[in-house]
N, C-alpha and C positions, 0 to 999 in steps of 0.2 A: 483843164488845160491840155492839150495838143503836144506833148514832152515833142514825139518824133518829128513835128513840122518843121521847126528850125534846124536839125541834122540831117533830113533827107531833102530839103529845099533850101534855099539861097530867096529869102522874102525882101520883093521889089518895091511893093506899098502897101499898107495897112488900110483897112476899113472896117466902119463899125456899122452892124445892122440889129434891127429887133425882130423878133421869131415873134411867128402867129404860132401860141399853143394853147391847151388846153389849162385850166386851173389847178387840176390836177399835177398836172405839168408844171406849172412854175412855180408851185409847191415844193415839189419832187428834188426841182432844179435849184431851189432858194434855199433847200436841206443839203446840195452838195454832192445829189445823187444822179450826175449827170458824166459821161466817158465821152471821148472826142474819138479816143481810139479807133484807127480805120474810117472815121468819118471823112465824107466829101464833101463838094457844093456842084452842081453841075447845072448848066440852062435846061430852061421846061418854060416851054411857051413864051408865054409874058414874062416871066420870072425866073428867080436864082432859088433854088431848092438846096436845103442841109439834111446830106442821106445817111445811113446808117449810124447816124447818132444815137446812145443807148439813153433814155430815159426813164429811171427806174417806174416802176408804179407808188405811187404815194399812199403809203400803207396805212397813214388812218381814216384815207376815204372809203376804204374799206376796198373789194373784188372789182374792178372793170372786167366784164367777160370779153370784148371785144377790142381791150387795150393792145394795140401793138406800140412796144418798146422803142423799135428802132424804124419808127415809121418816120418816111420824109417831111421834112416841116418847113415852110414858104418864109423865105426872106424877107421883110420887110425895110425896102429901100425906095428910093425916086427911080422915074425913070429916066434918068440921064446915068445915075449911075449903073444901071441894070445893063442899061446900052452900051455905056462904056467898059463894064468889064465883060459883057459878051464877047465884045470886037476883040478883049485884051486874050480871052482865053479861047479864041479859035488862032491865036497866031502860035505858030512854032512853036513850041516846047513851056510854055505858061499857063498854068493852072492856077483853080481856086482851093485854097487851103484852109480849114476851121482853125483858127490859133487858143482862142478859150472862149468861154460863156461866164458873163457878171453879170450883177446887177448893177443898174444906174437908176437911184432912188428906189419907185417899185415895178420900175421897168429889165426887163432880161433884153440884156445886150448880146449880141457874138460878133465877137473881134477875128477878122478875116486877111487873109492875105491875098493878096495876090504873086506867084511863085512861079522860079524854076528849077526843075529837079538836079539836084546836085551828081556829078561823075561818080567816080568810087573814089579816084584819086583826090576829089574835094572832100568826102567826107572822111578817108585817111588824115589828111592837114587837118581838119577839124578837130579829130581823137586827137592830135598829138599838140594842135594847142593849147586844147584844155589841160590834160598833162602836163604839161610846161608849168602852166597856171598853179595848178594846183603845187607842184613840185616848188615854184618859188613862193606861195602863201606858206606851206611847209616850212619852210627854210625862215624867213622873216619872223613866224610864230617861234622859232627856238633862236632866236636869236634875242628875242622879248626876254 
């Protein structure tokens, strides 16, 4: 899961896509062993590409000499949708975001945003409603 996406962007619509990896890989990824941290998505050609995603290496397959970690991995989606988040992410200030990676059945999902990057003074209000949040669960809990 993607902790920072929803504090430094402002998420406009959700999508769900399936990553082309290797066995090794959804292994790896089915164990838990997968970071979003500083991950992108960004267009490549035909397609939506997920960059610097860390992938550990799936240690009972033993040594890949050639494995790289955080090598880019090809989205699998339509192409209506490919088209339409291209158009949505050359406009003004909207990016694509990694939000987290699941399984659905024995298939690996990645749940994605589509985003725009939040001010300083949006994610100030952010800190301070959580704060709030948390200060009245506080309060309700001693009052139990």
């Amino acid at each position: 899961m993607n902790k920072k996406a929803h504090f430094d962007y402002e998420i406009l619509e959700e999508f769900e896509a399936g990553l082309a990896l290797r066995g090794s890989e959804v292994k790896s990824i089915k164990a838990g062993q997968i970071s979003l941290k500083g991950a992108f998505i960004f267009a490549l050609g035909e397609g939506l590409v997920l960059n610097n995603a860390y992938v550990s290496p799936y240690a009972p397959a033993g040594e890949s000499p050639n494995y790289d970690p955080s090598a880019p991995r090809q989205l699998l989606l339509k192409k209506k949708e490919i088209a339409y988040l291209k158009g949505k992410s050359q406009a003004d200030g909207l990016t694509i975001v990694p939000l987290s990676v699941y399984t659905k059945g024995r298939l690996v999902k990645l749940k994605f945003a589509l985003a725009k990057g939040k001010k300083k003074f949006d994610k100030r209000s952010s800190i301070k409603k959580r704060e709030e949040n948390i200060n009245i669960h506080r309060m309700l809990r001693e009052r139990s």
